[in-house]
C-alpha positions as CSV (number, residue, x, y, z in Angstrom):
1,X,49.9,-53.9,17.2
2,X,53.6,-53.3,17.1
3,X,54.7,-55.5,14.5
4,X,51.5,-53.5,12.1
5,X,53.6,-49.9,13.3
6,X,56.9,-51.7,12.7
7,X,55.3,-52.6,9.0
8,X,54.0,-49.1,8.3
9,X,57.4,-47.3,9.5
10,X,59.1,-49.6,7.3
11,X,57.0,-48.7,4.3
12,X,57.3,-45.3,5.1
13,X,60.9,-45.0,4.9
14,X,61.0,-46.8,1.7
15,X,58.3,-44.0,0.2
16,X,60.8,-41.0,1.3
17,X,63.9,-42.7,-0.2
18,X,61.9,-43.3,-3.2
19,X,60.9,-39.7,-3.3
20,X,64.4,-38.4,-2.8
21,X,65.7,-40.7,-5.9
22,X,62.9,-39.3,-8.3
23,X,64.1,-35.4,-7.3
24,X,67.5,-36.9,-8.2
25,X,66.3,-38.1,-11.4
26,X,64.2,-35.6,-12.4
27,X,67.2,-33.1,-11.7
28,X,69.3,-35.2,-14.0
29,X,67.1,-35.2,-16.6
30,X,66.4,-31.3,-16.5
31,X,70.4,-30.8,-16.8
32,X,69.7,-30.5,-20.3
33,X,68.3,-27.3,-20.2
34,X,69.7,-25.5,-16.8
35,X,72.2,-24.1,-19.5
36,X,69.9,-21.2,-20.3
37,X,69.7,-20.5,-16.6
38,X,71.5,-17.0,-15.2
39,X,73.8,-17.7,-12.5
40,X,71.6,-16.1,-9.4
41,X,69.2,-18.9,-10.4
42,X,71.1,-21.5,-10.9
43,X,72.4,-20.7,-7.3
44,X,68.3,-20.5,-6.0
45,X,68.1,-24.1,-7.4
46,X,70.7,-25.7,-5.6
47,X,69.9,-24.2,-2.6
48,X,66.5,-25.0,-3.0
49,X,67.0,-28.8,-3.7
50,X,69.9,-28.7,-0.9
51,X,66.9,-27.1,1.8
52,X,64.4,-30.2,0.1
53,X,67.1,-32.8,0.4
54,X,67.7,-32.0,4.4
55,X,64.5,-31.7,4.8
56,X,63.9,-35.4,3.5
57,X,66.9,-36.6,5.1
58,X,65.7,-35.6,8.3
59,X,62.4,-37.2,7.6
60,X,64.2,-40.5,6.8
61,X,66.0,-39.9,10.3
62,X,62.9,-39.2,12.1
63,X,61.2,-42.1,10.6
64,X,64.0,-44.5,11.2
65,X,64.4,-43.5,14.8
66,X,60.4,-44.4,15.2
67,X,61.2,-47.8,13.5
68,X,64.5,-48.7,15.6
69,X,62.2,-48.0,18.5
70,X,59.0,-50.1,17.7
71,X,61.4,-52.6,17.3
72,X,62.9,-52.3,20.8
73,X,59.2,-51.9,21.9
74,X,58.6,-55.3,20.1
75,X,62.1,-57.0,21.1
76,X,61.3,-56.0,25.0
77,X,57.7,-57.3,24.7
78,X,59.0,-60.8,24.1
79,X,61.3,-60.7,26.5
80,X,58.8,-59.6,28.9
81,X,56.2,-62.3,27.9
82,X,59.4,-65.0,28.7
83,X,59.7,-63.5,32.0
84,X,56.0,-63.3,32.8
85,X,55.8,-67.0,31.6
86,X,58.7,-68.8,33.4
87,X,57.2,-66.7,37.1
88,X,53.6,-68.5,35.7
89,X,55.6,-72.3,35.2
90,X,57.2,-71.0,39.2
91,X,54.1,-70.5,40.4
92,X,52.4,-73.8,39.1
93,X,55.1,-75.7,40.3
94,X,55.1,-74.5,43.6
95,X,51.2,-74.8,43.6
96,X,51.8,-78.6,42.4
97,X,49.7,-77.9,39.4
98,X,52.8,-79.1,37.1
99,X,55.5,-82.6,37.2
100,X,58.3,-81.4,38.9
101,X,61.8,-83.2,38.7
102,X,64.9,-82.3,40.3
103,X,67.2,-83.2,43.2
104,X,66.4,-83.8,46.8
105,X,65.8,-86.8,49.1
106,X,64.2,-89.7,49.4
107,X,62.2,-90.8,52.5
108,X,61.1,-94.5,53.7
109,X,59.2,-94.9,56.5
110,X,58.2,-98.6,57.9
111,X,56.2,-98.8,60.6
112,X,52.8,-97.8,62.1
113,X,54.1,-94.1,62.2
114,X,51.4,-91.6,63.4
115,X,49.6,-88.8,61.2
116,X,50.9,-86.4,63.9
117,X,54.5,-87.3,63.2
118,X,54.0,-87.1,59.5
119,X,52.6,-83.7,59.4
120,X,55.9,-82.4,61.8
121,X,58.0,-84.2,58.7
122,X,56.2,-82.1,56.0
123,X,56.2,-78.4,58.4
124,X,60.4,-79.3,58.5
125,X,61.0,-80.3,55.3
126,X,59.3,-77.0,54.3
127,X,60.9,-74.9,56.7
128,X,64.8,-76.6,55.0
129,X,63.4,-75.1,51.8
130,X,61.7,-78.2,50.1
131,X,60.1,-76.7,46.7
132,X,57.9,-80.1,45.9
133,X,57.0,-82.9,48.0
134,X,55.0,-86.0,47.3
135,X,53.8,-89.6,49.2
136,X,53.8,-92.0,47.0
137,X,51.5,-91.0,43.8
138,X,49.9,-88.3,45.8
139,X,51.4,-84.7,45.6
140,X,51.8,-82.7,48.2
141,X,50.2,-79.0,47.8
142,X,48.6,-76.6,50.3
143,X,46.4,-77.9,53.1
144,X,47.5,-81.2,52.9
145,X,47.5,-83.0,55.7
146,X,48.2,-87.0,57.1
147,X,44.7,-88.3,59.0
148,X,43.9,-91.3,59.9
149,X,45.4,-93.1,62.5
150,X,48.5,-95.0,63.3
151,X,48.8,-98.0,60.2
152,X,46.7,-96.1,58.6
153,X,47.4,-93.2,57.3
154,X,45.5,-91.0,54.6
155,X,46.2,-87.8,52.6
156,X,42.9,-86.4,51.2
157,X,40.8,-89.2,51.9
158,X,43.2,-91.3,50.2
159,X,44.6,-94.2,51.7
160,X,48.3,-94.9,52.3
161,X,49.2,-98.6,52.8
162,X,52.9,-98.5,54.3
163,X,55.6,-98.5,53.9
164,X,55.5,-94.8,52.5
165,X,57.7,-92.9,50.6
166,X,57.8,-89.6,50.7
167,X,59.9,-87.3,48.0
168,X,61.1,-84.0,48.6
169,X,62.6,-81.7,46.1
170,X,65.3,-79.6,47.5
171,X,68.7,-78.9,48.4
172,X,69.4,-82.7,49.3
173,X,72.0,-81.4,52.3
174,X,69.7,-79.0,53.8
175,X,67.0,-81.3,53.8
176,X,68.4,-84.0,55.5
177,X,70.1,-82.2,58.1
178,X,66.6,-80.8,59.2
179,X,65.3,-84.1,59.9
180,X,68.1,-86.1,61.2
181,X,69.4,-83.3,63.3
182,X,69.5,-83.9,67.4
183,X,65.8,-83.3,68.7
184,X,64.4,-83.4,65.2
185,X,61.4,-85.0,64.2
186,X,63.4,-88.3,63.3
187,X,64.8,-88.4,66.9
188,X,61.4,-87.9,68.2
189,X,59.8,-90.8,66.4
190,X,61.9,-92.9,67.6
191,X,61.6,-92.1,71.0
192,X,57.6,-91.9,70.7
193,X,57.5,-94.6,68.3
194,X,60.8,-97.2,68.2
195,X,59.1,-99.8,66.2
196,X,59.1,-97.0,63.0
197,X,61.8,-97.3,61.1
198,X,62.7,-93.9,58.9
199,X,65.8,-94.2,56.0
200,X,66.9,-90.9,54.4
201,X,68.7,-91.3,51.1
202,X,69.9,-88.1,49.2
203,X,69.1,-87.9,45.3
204,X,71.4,-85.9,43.3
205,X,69.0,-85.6,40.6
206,X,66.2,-87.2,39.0
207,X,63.1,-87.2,41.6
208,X,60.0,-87.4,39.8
209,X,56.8,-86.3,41.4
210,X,53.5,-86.3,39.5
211,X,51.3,-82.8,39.4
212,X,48.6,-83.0,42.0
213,X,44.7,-83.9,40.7
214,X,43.4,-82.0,43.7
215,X,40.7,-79.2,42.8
216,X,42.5,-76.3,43.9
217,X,40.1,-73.5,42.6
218,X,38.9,-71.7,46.0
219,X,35.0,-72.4,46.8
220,X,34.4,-69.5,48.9
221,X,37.6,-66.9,48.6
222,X,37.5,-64.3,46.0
223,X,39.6,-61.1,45.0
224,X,39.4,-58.2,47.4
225,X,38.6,-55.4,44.9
């Protein structure tokens, strides 16, 4: 729609300066015969064409105004749509619908560590600002949960034969801090659980997690109109 306005403004400035170089011409050409012309109007003639030239000039004005204006209209839209689509690629990475790479750590756990303990390790890692987590080939979106039992852990009904890795995407710093730190959940594991082992290894870049193939299309929810 804008660019069709920006066309037609376009086009119609060219038609006024077109108009204002026949006058011209068409003056030029009656030169030949303003010499039988009194003086008072020769002097109604140029004002005349001076009043139609400003009056043109003006229009070109007016017009060109309108165009530089659709075009700001049209240069803003864009800009807009690249806002409105990096928020989307935001959202769909935070949803896990979308890869995501990036720095972070790296988590092994050996061991028969419990769901329970699992699920405290996701709630930190959140709270220290992880932006993407995954175990293993599984990604980690919302509502997931560890079940299963100690050995034998699952995430969606899928099995998850140790020793798992999980990946979180973050500031590497922040997130190990939360989970090593005194009365964290590491410290607790291995006062609940000694025979698990848990390694933290900071990544400064390239973690890799895969998009999630979970339906996440609400069954029941819908808008609130």
């Amino acid at each position: 729609m804008n660019s069709t306005r920006a066309r037609l403004a376009v086009s119609a400035v060219a038609f006024v300066l077109g108009v204002l170089l026949v006058i011209q011409f068409r003056a030029q050409n009656a030169s030949g015969g303003l010499g039988g012309l009194s003086t008072q109007d020769l002097t109604s003639l140029v004002a005349s064409l001076n009043d139609r030239n400003s009056q043109l000039r003006s229009q070109v004005d007016q017009l060109q105004g309108q165009l530089d204006q659709l075009q700001e209209q049209q240069r803003t839209g864009r800009s807009n749509v690249g806002d409105l689509q990096e928020e989307l690629s935001h959202i769909r990475l935070w949803a896990g619908l979308d890869p995501a790479v990036g720095a972070g750590v790296r988590v092994t756990i050996s061991g028969d560590v419990s769901p329970e303990a699992m699920n405290d390790m996701l709630n930190e890692l959140r709270l220290a600002g992880a932006e993407a987590m995954a175990v293993e080939s599984v990604r980690v979106v919302s509502g997931s949960v560890f079940g299963g039992a100690s050995g034998a852990l699952t995430m969606g009904g899928r099995p998850l034969p140790g020793p798992l890795h999980l990946l979180a995407i973050g500031d590497p710093s922040n997130l190990q801090a939360i989970l090593s730190r005194p009365g964290g959940v590491i410290g607790r594991i291995q006062v609940a659980q000694p025979e698990v082992n848990v390694v933290i290894t900071q990544v400064a870049n390239g973690l890799a997690l895969p998009a999630t193939d979970r339906e996440l299309r609400p069954a029941d929810a819908r808008p609130h109109v």
